[in-house]
N, C-alpha and C positions, 0 to 999 in steps of 0.2 A: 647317794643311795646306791646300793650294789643291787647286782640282777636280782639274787635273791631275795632279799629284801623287794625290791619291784615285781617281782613272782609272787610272793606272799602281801603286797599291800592289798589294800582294798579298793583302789581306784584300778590297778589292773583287772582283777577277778569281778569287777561293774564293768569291765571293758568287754571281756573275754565273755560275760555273761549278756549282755546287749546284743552282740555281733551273733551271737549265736541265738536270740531271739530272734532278730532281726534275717538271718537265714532262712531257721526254722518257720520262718512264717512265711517269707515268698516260696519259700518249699512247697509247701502246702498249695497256696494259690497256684500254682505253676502244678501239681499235682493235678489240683481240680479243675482247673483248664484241660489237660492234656485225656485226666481220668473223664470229664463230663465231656469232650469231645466224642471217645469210644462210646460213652454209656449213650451218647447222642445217636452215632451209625449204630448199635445196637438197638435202641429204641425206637427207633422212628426215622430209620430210612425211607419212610416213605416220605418225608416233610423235608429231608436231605434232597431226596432225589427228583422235588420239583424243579422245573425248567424255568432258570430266569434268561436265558439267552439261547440262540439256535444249538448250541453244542456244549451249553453251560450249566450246571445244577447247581440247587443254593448251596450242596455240602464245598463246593469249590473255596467260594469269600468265608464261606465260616471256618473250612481248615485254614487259611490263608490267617483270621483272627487269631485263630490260635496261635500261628506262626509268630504274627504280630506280641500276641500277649506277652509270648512268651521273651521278646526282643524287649518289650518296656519292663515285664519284671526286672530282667539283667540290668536296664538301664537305671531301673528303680536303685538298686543294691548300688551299683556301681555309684549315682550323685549320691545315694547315702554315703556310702566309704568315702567316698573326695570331700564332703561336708561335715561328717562328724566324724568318722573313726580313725580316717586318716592321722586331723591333726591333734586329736589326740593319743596319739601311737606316738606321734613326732614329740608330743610335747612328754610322755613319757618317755621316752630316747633320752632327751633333751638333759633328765634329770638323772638318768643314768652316769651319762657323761661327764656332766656337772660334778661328780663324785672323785 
């Protein structure tokens, strides 16, 4: 199989169209994390700004959540790619080569 040929197959263009669902959608999550944090200190700073410690407000652990989310989306994508898209990138390579 030559590039082209693997450019124009139908197992790449399921690839290239997966990866790019698979984006587009912790996009989004990661969007509504970040978007529903602001809409949150906009909304209702007042339920932010209760005291769970002498010097501490609950917006602190809930920006920190965010923080966090935002670490496990990455992480999310990333065991995705090393499980599925990786090997098969490799095993299109593979057939490339094979050529």
């Amino acid at each position: 199989m030559t590039h082209r040929e693997l450019l124009a197959s139908p197992e790449f263009r399921a690839l290239v169209r997966r990866r790019w669902q698979v984006s587009l959608f912790l996009t989004v999550l990661l969007f509504i994390l970040y978007y529903g944090y602001i809409l949150l200190i906009a909304g209702n700073r007042v339920w932010l700004s209760q005291k769970i410690g002498p010097a501490t407000t609950l917006g602190i652990p809930v920006g920190a959540a965010v923080i966090a989310g935002a670490w496990a989306l990455t992480a999310a994508y990333v065991i995705w790619a090393n499980r599925a898209y990786d090997p098969e990138v490799a095993r299109l390579r593979e057939r490339v080569k094979g050529h």
